[in-house]
TIKOL-52221 format. One record per atom (N, C-alpha, C): residue number from 0; atom name; x, y, z. Coordinates in nm, 2 decimals, padded with zeros to 4 digits. Example, Ala and Ser with C-alpha at 12.3 -4.5 7.8 and 13.67 -1.06 7.14 Angstrom:
2
ATOM   i at     xx     yy     zz
ATOM   0  N  01.32 -00.57  00.78
ATOM   0 CA  01.23 -00.45  00.78
ATOM   0  C  01.32 -00.33  00.78
ATOM   1  N  01.28 -00.22  00.71
ATOM   1 CA  01.37 -00.11  00.71
ATOM   1  C  01.29  00.00  00.79
//
This chain:
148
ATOM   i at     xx     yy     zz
ATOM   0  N -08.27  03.75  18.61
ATOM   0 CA -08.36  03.69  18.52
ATOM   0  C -08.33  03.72  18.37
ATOM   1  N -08.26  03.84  18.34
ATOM   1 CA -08.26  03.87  18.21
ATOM   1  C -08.13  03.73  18.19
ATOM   2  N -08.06  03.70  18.21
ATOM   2 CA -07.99  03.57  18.17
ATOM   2  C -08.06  03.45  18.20
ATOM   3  N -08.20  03.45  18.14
ATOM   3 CA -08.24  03.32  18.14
ATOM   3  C -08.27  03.32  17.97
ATOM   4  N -08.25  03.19  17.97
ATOM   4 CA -08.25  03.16  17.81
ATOM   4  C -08.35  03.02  17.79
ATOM   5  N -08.44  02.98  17.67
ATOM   5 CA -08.50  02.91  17.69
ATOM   5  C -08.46  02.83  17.55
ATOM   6  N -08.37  02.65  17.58
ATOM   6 CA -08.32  02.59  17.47
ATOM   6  C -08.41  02.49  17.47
ATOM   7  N -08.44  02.43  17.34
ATOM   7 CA -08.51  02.30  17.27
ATOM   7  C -08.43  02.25  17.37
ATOM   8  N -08.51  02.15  17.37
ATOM   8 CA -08.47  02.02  17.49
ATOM   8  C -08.37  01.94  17.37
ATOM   9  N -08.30  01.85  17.43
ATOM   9 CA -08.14  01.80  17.33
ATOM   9  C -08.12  01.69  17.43
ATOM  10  N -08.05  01.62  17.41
ATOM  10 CA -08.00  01.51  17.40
ATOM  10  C -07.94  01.52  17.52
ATOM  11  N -07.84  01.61  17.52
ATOM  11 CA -07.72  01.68  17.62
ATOM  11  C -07.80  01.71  17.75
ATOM  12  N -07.92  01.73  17.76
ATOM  12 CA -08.00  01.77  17.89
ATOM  12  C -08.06  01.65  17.96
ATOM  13  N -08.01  01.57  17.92
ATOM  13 CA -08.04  01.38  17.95
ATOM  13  C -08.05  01.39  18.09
ATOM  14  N -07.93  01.41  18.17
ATOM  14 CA -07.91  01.37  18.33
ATOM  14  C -08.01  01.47  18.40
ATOM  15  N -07.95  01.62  18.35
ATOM  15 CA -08.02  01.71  18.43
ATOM  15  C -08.19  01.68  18.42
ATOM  16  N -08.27  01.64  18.32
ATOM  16 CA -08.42  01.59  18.32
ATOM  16  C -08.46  01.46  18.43
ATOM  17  N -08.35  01.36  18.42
ATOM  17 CA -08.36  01.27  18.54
ATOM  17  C -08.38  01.26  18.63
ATOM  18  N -08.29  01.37  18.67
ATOM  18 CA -08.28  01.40  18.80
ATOM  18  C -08.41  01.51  18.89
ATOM  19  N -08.44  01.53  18.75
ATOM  19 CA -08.57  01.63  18.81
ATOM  19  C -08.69  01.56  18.77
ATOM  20  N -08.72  01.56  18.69
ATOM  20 CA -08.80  01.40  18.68
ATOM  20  C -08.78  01.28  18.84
ATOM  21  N -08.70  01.26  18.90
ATOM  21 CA -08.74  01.20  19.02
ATOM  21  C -08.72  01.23  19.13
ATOM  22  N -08.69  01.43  19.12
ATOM  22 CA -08.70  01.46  19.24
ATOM  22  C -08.82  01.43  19.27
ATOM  23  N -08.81  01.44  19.43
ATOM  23 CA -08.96  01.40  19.51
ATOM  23  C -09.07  01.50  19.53
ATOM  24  N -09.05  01.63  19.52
ATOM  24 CA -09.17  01.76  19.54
ATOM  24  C -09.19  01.71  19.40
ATOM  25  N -09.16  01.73  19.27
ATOM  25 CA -09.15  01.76  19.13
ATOM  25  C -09.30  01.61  19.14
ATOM  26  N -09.20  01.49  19.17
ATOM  26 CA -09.32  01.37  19.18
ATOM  26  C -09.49  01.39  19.22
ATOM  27  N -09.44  01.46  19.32
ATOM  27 CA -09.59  01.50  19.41
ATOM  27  C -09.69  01.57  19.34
ATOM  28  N -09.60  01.68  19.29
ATOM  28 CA -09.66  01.77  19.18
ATOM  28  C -09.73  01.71  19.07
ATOM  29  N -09.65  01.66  19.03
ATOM  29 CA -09.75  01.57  18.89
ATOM  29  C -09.78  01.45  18.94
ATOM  30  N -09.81  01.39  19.03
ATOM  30 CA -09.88  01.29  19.07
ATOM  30  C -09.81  01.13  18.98
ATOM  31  N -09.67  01.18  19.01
ATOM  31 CA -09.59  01.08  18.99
ATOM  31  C -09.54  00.99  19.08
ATOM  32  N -09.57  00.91  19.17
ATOM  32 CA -09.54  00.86  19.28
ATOM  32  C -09.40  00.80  19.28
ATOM  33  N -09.39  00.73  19.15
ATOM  33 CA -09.29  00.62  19.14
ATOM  33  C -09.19  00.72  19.07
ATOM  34  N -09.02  00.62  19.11
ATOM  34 CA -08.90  00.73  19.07
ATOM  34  C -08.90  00.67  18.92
ATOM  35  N -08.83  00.71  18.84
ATOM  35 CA -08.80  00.63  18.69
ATOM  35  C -08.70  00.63  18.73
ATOM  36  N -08.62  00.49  18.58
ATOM  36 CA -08.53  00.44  18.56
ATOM  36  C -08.42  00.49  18.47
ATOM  37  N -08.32  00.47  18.43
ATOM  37 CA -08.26  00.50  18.30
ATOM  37  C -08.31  00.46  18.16
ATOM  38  N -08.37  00.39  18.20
ATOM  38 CA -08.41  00.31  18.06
ATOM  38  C -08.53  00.35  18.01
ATOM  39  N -08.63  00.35  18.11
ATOM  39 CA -08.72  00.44  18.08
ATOM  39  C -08.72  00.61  18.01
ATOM  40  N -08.61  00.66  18.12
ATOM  40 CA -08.61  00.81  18.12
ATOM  40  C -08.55  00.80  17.92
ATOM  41  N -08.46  00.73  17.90
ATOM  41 CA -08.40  00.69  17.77
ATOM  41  C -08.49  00.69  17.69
ATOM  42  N -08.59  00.60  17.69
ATOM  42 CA -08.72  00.61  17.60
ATOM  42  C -08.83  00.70  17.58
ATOM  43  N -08.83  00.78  17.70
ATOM  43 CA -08.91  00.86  17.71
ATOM  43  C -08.84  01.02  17.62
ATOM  44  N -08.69  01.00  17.60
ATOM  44 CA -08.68  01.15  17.58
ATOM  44  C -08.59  01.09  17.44
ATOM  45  N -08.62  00.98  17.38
ATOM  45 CA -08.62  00.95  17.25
ATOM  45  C -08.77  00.98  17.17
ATOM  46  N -08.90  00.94  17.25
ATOM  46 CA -08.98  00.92  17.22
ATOM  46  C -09.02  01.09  17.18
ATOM  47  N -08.97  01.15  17.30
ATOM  47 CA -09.03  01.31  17.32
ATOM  47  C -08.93  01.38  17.17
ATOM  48  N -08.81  01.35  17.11
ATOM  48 CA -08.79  01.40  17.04
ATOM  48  C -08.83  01.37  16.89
ATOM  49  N -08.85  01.22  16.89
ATOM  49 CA -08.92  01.19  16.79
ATOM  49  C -09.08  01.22  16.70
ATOM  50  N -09.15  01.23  16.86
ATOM  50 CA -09.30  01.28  16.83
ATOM  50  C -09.31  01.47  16.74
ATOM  51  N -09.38  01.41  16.68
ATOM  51 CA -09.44  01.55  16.64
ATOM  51  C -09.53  01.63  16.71
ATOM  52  N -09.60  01.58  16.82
ATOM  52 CA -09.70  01.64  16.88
ATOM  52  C -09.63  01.71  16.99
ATOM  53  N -09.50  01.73  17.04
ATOM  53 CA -09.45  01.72  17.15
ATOM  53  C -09.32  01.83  17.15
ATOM  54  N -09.34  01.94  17.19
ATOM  54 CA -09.19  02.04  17.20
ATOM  54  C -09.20  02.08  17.36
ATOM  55  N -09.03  02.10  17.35
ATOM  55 CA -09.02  02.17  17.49
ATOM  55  C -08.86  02.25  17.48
ATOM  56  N -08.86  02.31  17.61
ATOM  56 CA -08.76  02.40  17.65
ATOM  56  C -08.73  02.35  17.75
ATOM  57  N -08.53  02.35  17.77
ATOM  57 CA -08.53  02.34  17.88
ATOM  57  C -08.45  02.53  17.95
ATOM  58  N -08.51  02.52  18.07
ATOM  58 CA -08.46  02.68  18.11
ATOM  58  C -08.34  02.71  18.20
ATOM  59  N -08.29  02.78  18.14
ATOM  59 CA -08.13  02.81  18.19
ATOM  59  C -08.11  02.97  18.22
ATOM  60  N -08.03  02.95  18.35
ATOM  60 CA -08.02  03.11  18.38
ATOM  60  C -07.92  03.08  18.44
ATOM  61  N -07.77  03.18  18.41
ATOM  61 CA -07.61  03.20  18.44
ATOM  61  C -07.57  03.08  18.39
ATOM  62  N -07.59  03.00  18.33
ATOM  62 CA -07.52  02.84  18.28
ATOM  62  C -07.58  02.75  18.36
ATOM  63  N -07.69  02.79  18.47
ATOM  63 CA -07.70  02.66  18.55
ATOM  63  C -07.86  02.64  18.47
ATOM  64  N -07.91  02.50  18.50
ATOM  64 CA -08.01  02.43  18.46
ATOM  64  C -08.11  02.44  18.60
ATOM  65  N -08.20  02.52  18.53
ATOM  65 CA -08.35  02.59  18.62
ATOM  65  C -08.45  02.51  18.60
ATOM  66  N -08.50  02.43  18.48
ATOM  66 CA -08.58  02.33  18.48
ATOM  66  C -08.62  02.32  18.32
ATOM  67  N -08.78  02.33  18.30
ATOM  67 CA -08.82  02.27  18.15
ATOM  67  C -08.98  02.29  18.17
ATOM  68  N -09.02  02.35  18.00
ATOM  68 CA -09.12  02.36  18.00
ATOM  68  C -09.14  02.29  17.88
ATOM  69  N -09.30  02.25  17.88
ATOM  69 CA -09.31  02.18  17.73
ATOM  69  C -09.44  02.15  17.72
ATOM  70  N -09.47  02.11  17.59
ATOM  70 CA -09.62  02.14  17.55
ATOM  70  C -09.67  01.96  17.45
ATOM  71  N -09.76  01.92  17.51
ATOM  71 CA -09.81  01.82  17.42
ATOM  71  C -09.90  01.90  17.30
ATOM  72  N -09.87  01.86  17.16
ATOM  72 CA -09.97  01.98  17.09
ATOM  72  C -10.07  01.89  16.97
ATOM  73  N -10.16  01.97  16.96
ATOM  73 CA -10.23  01.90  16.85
ATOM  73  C -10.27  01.99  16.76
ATOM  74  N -10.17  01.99  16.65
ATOM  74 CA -10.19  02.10  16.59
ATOM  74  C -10.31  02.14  16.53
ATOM  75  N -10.42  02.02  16.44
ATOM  75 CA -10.50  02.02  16.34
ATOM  75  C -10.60  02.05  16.45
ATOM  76  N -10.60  02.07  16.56
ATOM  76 CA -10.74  02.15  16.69
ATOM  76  C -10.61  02.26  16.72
ATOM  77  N -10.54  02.29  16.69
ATOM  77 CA -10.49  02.42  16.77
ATOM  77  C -10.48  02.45  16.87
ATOM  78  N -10.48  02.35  16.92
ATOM  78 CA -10.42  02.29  17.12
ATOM  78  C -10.27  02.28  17.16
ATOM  79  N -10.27  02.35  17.26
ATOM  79 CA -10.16  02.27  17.37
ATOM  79  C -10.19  02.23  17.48
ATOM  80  N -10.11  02.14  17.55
ATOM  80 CA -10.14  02.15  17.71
ATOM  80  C -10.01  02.16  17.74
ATOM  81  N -09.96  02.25  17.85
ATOM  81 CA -09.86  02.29  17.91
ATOM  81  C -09.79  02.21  18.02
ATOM  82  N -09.68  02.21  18.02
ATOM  82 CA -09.62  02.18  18.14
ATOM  82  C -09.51  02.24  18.22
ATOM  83  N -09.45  02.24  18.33
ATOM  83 CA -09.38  02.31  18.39
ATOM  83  C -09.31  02.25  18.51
ATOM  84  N -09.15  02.24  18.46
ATOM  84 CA -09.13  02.18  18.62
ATOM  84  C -09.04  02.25  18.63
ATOM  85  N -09.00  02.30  18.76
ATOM  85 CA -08.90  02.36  18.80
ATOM  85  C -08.79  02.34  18.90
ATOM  86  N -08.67  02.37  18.89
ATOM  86 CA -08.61  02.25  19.01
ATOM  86  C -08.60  02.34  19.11
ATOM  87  N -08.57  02.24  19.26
ATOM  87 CA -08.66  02.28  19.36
ATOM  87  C -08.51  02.40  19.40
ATOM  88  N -08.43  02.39  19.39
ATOM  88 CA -08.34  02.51  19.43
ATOM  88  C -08.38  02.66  19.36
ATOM  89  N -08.50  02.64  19.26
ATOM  89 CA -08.53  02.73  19.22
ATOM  89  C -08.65  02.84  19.22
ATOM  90  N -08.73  02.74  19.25
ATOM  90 CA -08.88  02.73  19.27
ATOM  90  C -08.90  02.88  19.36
ATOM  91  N -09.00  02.94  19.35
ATOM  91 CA -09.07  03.08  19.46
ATOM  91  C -08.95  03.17  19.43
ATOM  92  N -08.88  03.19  19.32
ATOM  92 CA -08.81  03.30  19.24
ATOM  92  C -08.85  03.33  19.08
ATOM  93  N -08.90  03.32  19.07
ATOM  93 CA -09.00  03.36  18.92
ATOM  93  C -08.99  03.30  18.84
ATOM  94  N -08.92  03.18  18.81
ATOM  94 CA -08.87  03.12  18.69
ATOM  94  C -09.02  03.03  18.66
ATOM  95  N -09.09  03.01  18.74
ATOM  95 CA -09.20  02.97  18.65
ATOM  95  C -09.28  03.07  18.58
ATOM  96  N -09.31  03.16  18.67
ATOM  96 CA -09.43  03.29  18.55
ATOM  96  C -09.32  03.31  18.47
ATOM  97  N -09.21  03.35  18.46
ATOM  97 CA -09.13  03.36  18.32
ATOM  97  C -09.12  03.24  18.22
ATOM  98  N -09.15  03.15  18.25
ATOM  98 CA -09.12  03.03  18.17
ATOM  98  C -09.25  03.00  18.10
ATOM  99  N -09.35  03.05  18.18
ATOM  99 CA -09.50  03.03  18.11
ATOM  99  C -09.53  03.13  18.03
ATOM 100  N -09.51  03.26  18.11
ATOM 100 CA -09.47  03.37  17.97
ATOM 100  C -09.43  03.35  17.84
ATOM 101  N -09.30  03.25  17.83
ATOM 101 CA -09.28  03.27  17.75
ATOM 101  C -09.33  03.11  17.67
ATOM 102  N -09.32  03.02  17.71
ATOM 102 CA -09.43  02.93  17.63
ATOM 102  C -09.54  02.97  17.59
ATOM 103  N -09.62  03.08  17.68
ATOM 103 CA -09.77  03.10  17.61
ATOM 103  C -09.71  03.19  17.50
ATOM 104  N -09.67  03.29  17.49
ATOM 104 CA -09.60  03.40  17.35
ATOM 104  C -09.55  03.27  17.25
ATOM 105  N -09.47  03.19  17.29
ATOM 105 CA -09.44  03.13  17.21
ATOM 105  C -09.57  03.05  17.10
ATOM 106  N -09.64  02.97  17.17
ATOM 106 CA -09.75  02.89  17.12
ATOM 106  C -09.86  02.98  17.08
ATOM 107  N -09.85  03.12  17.10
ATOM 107 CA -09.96  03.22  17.06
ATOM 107  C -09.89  03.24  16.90
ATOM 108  N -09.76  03.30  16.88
ATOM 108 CA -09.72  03.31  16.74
ATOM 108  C -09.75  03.17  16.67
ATOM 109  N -09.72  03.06  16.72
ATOM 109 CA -09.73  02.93  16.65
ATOM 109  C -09.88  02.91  16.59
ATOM 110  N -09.94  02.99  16.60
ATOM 110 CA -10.05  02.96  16.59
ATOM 110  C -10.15  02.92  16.68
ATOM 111  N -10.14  02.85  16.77
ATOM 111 CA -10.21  02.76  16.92
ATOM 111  C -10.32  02.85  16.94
ATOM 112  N -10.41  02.81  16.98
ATOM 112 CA -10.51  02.92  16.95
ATOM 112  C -10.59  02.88  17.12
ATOM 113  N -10.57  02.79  17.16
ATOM 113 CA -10.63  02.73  17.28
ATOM 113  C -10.50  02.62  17.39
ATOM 114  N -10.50  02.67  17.48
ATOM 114 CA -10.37  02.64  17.57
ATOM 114  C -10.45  02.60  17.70
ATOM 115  N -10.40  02.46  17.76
ATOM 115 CA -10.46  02.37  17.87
ATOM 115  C -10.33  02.39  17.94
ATOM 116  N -10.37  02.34  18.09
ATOM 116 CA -10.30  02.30  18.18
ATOM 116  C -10.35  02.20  18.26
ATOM 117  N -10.29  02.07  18.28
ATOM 117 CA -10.33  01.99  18.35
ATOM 117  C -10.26  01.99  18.47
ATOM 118  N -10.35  02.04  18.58
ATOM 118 CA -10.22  01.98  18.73
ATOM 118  C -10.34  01.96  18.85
ATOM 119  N -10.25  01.93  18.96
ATOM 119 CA -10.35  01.85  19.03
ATOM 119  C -10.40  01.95  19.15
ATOM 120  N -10.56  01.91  19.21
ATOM 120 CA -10.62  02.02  19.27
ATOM 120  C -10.53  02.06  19.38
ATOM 121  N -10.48  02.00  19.45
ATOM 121 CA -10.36  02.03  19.54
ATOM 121  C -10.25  02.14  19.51
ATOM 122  N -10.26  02.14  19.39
ATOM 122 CA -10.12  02.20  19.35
ATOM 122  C -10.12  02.35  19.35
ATOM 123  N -10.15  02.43  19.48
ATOM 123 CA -10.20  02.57  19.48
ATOM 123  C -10.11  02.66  19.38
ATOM 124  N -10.01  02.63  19.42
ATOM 124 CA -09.89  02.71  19.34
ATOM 124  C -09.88  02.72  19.22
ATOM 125  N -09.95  02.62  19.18
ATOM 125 CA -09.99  02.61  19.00
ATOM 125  C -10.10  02.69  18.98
ATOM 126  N -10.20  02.65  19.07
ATOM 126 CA -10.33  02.74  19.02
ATOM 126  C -10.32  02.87  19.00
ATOM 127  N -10.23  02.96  19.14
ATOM 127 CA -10.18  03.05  19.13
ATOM 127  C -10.15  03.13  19.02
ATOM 128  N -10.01  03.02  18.95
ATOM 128 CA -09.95  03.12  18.84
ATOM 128  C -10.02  03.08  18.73
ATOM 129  N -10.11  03.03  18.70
ATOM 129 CA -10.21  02.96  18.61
ATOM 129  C -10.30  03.05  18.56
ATOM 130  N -10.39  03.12  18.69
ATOM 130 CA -10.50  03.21  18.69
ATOM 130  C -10.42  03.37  18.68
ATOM 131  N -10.31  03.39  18.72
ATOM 131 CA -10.27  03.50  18.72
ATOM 131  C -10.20  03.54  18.55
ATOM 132  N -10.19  03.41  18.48
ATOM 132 CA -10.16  03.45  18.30
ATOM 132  C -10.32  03.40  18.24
ATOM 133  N -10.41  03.45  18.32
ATOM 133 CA -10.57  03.46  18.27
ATOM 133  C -10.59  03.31  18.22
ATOM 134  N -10.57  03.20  18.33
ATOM 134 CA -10.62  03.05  18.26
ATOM 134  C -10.74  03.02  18.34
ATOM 135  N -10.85  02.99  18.33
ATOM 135 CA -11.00  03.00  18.36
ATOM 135  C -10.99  02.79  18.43
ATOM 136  N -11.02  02.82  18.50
ATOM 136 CA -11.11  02.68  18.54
ATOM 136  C -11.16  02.63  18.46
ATOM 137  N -11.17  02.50  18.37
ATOM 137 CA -11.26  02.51  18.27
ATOM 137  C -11.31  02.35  18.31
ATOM 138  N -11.27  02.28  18.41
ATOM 138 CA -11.34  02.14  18.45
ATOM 138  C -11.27  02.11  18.56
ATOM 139  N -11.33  02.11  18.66
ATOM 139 CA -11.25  02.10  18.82
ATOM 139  C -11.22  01.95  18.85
ATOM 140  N -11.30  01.85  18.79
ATOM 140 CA -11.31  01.70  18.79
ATOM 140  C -11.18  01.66  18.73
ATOM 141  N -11.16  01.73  18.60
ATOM 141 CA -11.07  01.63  18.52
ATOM 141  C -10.96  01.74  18.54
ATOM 142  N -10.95  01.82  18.68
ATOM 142 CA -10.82  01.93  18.67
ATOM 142  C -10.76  02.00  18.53
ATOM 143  N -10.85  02.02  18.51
ATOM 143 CA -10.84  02.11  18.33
ATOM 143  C -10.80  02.29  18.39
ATOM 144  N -10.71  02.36  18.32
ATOM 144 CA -10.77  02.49  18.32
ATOM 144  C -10.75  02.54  18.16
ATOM 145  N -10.81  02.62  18.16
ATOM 145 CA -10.80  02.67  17.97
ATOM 145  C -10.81  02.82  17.98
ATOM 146  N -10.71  02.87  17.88
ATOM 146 CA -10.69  03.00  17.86
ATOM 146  C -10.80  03.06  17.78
ATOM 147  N -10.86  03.16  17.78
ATOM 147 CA -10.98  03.23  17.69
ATOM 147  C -10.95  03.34  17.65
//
């Protein structure tokens, strides 16, 4: 774990997002049913660099590509909402409480003063590592959790 490193998402991490973006657990997870396209995924990670509201990491440990965390933000409320995907060769080895570790420290220096997570009631695994970095239930309807 100490060689995991956490890089701004780039250009260069095009295929490896694709591909995880339509794996099928990753889908289920975020209630993505449908696979994307190239063209879409192209727009999508033009759009995600261009936005101001929008940073992420992708996470890497020994040179191999472990997945991506990233945050929709709004700075002038002092919000994030989190995200996390992890690829599935990696998953139930810690790389997500380390990856949220370190997006929450990250977004804590930034200022962020209030940090969401949106996932779906299904998603035990989430809630798990969710509630265990102190994120509270804060609306079971609209699958909210919020840090306090």
């Amino acid at each position: 774990m100490e060689e995991t490193k956490f890089i701004p998402i780039h250009i260069s991490h095009f295929i490896q997002l694709f591909k995880l973006r339509n794996d099928l657990q990753s889908r289920k997870l975020f209630n993505n049913t449908r696979k994307t396209n190239l063209i879409k995924h192209s727009l999508w990670m033009l759009q995600f660099k261009l936005r101001k509201n929008q940073l992420g990491f992708v996470i890497i440990n020994k040179n191999n590509f472990v997945g991506v965390i990233y945050a929709n933000v709004l700075r002038e409320k002092s919000e994030a909402i989190l995200s996390i995907n992890i690829d599935k060769n990696y998953r139930n080895k810690g790389f997500g409480k380390l990856s949220l570790k370190f997006l929450i420290q990250y977004l804590l220096e930034s200022n962020f003063k209030h940090l969401y997570a949106q996932i779906l009631n299904s998603n035990e695994y989430s809630k798990k590592l969710l509630l265990n970095q102190n994120f509270k239930l804060y609306k079971k309807d609209k699958l909210f959790n919020k840090m306090k």
